[in-house]
C-alpha positions, 0 to 999 in steps of 0.5 A: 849063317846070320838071320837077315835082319829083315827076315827076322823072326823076333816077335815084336808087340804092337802098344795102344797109344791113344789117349782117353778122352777125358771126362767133362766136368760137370761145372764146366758143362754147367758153366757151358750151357748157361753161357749159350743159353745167356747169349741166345737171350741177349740176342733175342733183346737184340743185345750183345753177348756178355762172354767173346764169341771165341768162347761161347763157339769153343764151348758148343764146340766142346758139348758137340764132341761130348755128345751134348748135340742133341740137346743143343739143337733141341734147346736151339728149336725152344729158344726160336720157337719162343721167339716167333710165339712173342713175335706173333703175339705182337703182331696179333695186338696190332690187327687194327692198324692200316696196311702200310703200318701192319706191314711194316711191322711184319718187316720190322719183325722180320728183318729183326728175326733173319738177324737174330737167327744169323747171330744164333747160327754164328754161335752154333756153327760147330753145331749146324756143320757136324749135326744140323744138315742131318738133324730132323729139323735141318739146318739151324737156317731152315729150323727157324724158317719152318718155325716162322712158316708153321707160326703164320699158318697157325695163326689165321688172323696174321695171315689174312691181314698180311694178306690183305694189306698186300693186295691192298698196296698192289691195287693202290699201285695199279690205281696210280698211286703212291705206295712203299715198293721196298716195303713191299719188294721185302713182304713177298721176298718173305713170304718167297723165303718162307715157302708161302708164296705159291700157297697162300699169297698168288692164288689170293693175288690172281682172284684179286687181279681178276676182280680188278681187271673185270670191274676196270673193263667195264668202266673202261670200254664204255667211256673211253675212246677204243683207241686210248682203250687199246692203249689203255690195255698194252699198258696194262699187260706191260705193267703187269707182266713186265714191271711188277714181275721185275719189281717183285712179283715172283716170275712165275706168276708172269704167266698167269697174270699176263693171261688174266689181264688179256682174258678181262679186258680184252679175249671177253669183250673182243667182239664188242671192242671190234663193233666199237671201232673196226669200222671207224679205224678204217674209215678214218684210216687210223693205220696205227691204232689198227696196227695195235689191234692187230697186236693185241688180238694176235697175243690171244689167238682172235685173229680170225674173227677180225679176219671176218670183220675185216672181210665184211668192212670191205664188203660193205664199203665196196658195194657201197662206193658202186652203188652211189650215184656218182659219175663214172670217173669218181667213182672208180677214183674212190675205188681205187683210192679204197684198193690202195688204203686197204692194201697198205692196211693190210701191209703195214698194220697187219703185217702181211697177215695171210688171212687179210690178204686173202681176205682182201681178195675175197672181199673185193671179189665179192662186191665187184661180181655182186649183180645189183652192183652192175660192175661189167657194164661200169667197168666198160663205160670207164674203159671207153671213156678213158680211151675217147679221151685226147690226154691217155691217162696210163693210171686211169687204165690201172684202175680198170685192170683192178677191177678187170681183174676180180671180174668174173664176167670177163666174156660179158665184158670182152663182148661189151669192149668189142662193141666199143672199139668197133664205134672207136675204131669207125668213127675214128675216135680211139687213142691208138696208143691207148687201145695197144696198153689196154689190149696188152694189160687184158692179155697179160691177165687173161691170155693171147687167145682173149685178146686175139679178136680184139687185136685183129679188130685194130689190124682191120681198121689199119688195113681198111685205112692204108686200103682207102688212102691208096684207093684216094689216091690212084682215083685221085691221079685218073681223076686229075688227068682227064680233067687237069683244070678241075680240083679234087676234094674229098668230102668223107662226111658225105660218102655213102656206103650200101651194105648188103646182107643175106640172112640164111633162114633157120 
């Protein structure tokens, strides 16, 4: 029987067939490493390279395979180190020039390195793939940053008057004016790229605003108008947290910048800013610019105090209106004109706001039912007045309901309406359609049970008239027939009444 060739037992030997690599010749890697380092210094001149970039890029290619990548990156970090150290000699020679130059020269500077290094990675690709994201420095890109970073923070004197030369621009710019915004876009994207953003420009940036702010507030809210004030003030806070952020500010610093702006000209000087024109605003019924205040006051949470201030105004210009020595009749005009003003103020400019809705109410309620003003008495002369009145007037009685309806004191005014009616209704001088609107409004604020007496008043009168005429008019029929050539007249002005009363004792 054959062995299944398969299931053979042969012994079968396995060879090594991987080739050594062969040794790197030392005039090759000579000629390698002076060929990289040729290159990185033409580049540094801003120069091309002599040697193709294929060749310079196969040659860092080839010292990477044969171990050569450490000393590439180190000589890389030498090269870049030595190229930020010329760079920041440079600038240190032109300490002296104004802002708009020395940045320039920054950017000049900068805008060269980014390319430089760019040109540089190209080169070491191989190197920046296979060694550089595991090296201690990093990438090639981020070596050079940290280089460039380490080198501003080294050098005190750069720092600071890059530093100043930008607060510089940005306080000319909010002075309106003229000012290189790509010049600047491209300073703080540096300084962003360079991780010096949020350490060494936004504090210096924030004090900087608040100094600007707090100096402009104080000029500003003693010379202005407070409604370009308030105009003044929406402007700034759009600029500041709309415009510069999309310009170049980082948009994280829209927050705190935002805030600075609206502590310094507005949350510090609130209580000054409402003296100056709360009043005024209201008098003048200036029902937009309130509208802003409103707004702005709403951004930072000050709401309550204009609240209170709002309260007060319509205090104080209530009272006043009823303590004028007016007649009647104009002074519930102005009233109501008054009630009207506020409650479309309150709709429209603070939008509905409960506070001032509330605080419509408590302020109306308190200079109606204030005693020096003498409201109950007022009220029921006007109520009499406008039903003796021939031309019923429905709006005159919506007035008075206004006021009724504030009224604490409605007994004292019930006892006042009732006397009243009693001389309209005897003396026959009441407009009856009139009398039925009022009695309807008063029952529809206060019930059927306040009304109830004054109605059965008006049914009374009703009666006693159906009464006489039927009484007029049977004597008038026994009169004609015992004497038929006689003519009878009625003369009501003449009649005479006896009225008998009985007192009990107490």
């Amino acid at each position: 029987m054959k062995n299944h060739p398969t299931l053979s037992d042969r012994t079968i030997t396995v060879h090594n067939l991987r080739l050594h690599k062969p040794q790197l010749s030392t005039e090759y890697e000579h000629n390698a490493w002076n060929s990289l380092k040729q290159a990185i210094k033409a580049i540094k001149r801003q120069e091309c390279p002599q040697e193709s970039l294929e060749i310079l890029y196969q040659s860092c290619e080839c010292l990477c395979q044969y171990d050569k990548a450490q000393e590439l990156y180190d000589l890389l970090h030498m090269e870049c180190l030595e190229l930020v150290q010329n760079q920041c000699h440079e600038l240190s020679r032109n300490l002296d020039s104004d802002e708009h130059d020395y940045l320039n020269k920054i950017n000049t500077i900068w805008r060269n390195y980014c390319d430089q290094v760019s040109q540089i990675k190209s080169l070491f690709l191989y190197l920046d793939r296979t060694f550089s994201l595991n090296a201690k420095g990093g990438s090639i890109w981020a070596m050079s940053m940290d280089l460039l970073r380490s080198s501003f923070l080294e050098h005190e004197q750069i720092r600071q008057k890059m530093l100043s030369s930008i607060l510089e621009l940005i306080r000319m710019e909010r002075m309106s004016e003229e000012i290189d915004v790509p010049l600047l876009q491209s300073i703080i994207r540096m300084l962003l790229d360079l991780n010096l953003y949020h350490t060494e420009f936004e504090p210096g940036l924030l004090v900087a605003t608040r100094e600007f702010y707090k100096a402009e507030g104080d000029s500003l809210i003693s010379s202005q108008p407070m409604g370009d004030y308030l105009n003044h003030v929406s402007t700034r806070v759009h600029q500041e947290s709309i415009l510069r952020v999309k310009r170049y500010f980082d948009k994280s610093t829209k927050a705190p910048l935002q805030a600075i702006v609206e502590e310094e000209l507005l949350t510090k000087r609130v209580t000054d800013i409402l003296n100056r024109c709360f009043s005024y605003f209201h008098e003048n019924y200036l029902v937009d610019e309130l509208s802003l205040l409103y707004r702005l006051l709403k951004k930072v949470g000050q709401l309550d105090i204009c609240a209170k201030y709002f309260i007060n105004y319509v205090k104080t210009k209530g009272s006043s209106i009823l303590c004028d020595r007016l007649p009647v009749q104009e002074k519930m005009n102005i009233l109501s004109t008054f009630k009207k003003k506020n409650e479309y103020i309150v709709d429209h400019s603070f939008e509905g706001d409960k506070r001032f809705v509330d605080g419509l109410k408590d302020g109306t309620g308190y200079f109606i039912n204030l005693k020096e003003n003498n409201v109950v008495r007022l009220l029921a002369k006007h109520v009499d007045n406008v039903l003796k009145s021939e031309k019923f007037d429905e709006k005159q009685l919506d007035q008075c309901i206004f006021v009724f309806h504030h009224l604490q004191s409605k007994d004292v005014f019930e006892a006042l309406y009732k006397k009243d009616l009693a001389k309209r209704l005897l003396l026959d001088t009441t407009n009856k359609s009139g009398e039925k609107v009022m009695l309807a409004k008063m029952k529809k604020e206060c019930g059927a049970a306040y009304t109830s007496k004054l109605e059965g008043m008006i049914r009374d009168i009703k009666q006693s008239n159906e009464m006489m005429q039927e009484f007029n008019d049977i004597y008038t029929e026994f009169y004609m027939q015992k004497y038929p050539r006689r003519r009878l007249t009625w003369q009501n002005p003449l009649g005479v009444c006896e009225v008998h009363a009985n007192y009990p004792k107490v």
